[in-house]
C-alpha positions as CSV (number, residue, x, y, z in Angstrom):
1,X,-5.1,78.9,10.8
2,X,-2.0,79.1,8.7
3,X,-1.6,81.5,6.0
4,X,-0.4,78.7,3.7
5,X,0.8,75.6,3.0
6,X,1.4,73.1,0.8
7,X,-0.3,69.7,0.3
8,X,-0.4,66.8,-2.0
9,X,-3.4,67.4,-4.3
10,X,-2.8,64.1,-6.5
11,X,-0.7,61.2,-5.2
12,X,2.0,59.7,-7.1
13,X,5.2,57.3,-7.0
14,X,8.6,57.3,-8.1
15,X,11.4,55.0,-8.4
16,X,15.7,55.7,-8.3
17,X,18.3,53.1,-8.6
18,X,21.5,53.7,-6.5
19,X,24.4,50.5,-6.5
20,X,21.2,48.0,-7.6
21,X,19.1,48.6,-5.5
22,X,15.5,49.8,-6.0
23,X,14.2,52.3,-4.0
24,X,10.6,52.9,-4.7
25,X,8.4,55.8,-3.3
26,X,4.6,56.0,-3.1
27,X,3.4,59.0,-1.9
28,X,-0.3,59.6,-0.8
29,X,-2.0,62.7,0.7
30,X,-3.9,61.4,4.1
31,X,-6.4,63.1,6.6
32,X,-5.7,60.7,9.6
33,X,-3.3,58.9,11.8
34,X,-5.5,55.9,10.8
35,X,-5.2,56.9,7.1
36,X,-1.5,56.8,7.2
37,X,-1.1,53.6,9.1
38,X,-3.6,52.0,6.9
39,X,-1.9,53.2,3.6
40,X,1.3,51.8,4.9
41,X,0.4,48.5,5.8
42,X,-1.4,48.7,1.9
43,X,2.0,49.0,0.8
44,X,3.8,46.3,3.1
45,X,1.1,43.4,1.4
46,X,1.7,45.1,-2.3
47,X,5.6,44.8,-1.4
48,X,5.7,42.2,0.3
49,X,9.0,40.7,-0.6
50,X,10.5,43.9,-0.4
51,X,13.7,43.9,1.6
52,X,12.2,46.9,3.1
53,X,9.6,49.7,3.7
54,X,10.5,52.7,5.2
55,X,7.8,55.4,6.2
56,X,7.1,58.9,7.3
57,X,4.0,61.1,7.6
58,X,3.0,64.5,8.4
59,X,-0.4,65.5,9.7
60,X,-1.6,69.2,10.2
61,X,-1.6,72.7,9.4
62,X,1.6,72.8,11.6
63,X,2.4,69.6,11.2
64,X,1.2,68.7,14.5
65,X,1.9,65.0,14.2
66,X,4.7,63.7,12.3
67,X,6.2,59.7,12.8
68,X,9.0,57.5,10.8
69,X,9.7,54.4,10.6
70,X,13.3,52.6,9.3
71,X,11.4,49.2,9.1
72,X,14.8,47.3,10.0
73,X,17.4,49.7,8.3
74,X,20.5,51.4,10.7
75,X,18.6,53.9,12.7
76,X,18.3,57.2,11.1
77,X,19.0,56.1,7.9
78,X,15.4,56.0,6.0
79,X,12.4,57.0,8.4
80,X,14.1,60.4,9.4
81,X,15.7,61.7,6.6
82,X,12.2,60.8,4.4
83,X,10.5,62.8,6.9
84,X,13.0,65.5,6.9
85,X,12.0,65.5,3.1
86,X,8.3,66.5,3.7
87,X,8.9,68.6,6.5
88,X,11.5,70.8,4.4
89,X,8.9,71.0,1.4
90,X,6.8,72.3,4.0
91,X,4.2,69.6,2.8
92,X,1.2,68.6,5.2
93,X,-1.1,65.8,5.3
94,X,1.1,63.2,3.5
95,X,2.1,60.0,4.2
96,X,5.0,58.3,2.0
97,X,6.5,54.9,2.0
98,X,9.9,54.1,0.2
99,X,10.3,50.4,-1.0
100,X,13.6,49.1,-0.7
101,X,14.3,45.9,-2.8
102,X,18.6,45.5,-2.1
103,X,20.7,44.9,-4.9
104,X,23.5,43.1,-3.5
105,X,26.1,46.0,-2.3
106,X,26.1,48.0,1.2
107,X,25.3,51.6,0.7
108,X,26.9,52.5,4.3
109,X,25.0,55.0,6.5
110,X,25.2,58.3,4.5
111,X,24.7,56.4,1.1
112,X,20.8,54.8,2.7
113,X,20.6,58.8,3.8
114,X,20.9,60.4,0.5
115,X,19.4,57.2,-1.3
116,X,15.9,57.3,1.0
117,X,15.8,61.4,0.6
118,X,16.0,61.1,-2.8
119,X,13.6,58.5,-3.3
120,X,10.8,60.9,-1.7
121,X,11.7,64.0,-3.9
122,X,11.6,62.0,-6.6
123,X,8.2,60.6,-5.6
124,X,7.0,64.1,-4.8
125,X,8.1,65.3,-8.1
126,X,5.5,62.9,-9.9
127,X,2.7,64.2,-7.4
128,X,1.2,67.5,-8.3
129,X,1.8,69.5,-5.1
130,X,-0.8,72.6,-4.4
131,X,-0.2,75.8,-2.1
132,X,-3.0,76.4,-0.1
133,X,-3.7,80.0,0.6
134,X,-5.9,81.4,3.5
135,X,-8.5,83.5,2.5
136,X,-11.8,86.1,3.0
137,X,-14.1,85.7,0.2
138,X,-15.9,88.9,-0.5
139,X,-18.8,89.5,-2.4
140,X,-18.7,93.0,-4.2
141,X,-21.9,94.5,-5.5
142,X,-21.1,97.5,-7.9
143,X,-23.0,99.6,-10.5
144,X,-21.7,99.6,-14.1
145,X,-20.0,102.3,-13.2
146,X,-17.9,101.1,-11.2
147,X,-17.0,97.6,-12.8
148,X,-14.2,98.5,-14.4
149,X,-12.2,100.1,-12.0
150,X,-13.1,97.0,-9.6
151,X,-11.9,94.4,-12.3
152,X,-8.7,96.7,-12.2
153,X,-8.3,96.2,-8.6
154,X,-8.6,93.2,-8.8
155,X,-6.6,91.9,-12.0
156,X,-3.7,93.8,-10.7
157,X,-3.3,92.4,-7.5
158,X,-3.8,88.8,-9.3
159,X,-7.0,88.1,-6.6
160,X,-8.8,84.8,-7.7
161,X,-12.2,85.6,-9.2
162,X,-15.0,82.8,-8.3
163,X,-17.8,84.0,-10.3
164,X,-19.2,87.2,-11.7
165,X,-23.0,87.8,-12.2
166,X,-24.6,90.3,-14.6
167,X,-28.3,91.7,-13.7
168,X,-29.0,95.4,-13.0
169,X,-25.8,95.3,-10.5
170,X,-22.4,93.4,-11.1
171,X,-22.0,90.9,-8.3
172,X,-18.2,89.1,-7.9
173,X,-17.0,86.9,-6.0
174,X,-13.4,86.8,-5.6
175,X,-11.0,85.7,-3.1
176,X,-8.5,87.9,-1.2
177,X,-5.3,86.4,0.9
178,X,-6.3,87.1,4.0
179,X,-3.3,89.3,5.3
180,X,-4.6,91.3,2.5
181,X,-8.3,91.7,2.6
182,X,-8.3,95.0,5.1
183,X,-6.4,97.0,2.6
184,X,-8.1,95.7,-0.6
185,X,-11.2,96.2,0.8
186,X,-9.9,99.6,1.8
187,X,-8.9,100.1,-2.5
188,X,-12.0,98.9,-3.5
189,X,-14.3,101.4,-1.8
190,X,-11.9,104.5,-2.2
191,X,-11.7,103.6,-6.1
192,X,-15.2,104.0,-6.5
193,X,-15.9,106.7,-4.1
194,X,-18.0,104.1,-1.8
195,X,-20.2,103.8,-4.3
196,X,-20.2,99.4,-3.6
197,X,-20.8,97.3,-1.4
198,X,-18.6,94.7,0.0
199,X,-19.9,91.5,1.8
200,X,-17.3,89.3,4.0
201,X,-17.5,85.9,4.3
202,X,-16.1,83.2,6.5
203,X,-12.1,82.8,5.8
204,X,-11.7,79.6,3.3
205,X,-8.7,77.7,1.9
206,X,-8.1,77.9,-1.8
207,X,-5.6,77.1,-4.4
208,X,-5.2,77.7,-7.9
209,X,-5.0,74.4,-9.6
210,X,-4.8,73.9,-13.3
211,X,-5.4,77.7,-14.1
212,X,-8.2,77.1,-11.4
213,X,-9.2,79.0,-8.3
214,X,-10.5,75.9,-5.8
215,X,-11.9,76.0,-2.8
216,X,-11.1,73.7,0.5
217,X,-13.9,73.2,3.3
């Protein structure tokens, strides 16, 4: 597993015009090879009298599997440079497809190059893009004693609090970045002179959307 990485949380579509011709980009977040081939044939029947549509893809944590298409433009000119796009965004489990309607003048091979990459930033830019950050969830169980220097610990460090629950003990969820997690747990129990205790769970996925702290299975 990654430490992080970023991934399309809403999809989104954006259009630039470069010497009259459109170019516009539709940008989708995908789980599968079957996703991505099915949302780009979607596209192909909405544009269908496009002069062209150009697509790229990235799938995985590392981006295991990544393919292009130039759908009939010069090679190299629109598959790989959109691609190049996602993979420098460090971007994962996307699938994008730039429509090309031509507007009558020739763009020349560095002119498609700049035109296709900008097509897919600007799609990207009317996505909204999470970080996804590995982490251990621990449950803490401390006395009232102890709560406040534990909510120091952990507002200081900016860890991401899942819940807290108030009965004869404090309970708290929160979530640490994993790299992290040895020495904050480490903090945690000198801080209250081992008086807590500190619970582990399976490392998760999470990102802070919206203010947020959301979990991935």
């Amino acid at each position: 597993m990654v430490e992080r990485y970023r991934e399309v949380y809403r999809d989104g579509a954006g259009e630039i015009v470069e010497k009259k011709s459109r170019f516009i980009a539709t940008v989708r977040k995908i789980a599968s090879e079957e996703e991505a081939t099915g949302f780009i044939e979607e596209m192909k029947k909405k544009y269908w009298d496009a002069t062209h549509n150009c697509s790229a893809f990235v799938l995985g944590e590392r981006s295991e599997v990544s393919r292009c298409s130039d759908d009939g433009e010069p090679g190299g000119t629109a598959g790989r440079p959109m691609l190049e796009v996602l993979l420098g965004e460090e971007i994962r489990n996307v699938a994008v497809v730039v429509t090309r309607y031509f507007g009558g003048t020739l763009l020349g091979t560095g002119g498609l190059v700049r035109a296709y990459g900008r097509a897919v930033k600007e799609g990207l830019a009317q996505c909204l893009v999470i970080e996804k950050t590995l982490a251990e969830r621990l449950l803490i169980e401390t006395d009232y004693n102890g709560i406040g220097k534990v909510q120091y610990i952990i507002g200081k460090n900016g860890y991401s609090v899942i819940s807290t629950e108030y009965t004869d003990k404090v309970m708290i969820d929160v979530l640490i970045p994993a790299p992290e997690a040895d020495r904050a747990e480490s903090e945690l129990i000198e801080a209250t002179n081992g008086q807590i205790k500190i619970s582990r769970q399976d490392p998760v996925y999470y990102a802070v959307i919206e203010g947020k702290a959301v979990i991935f299975n």
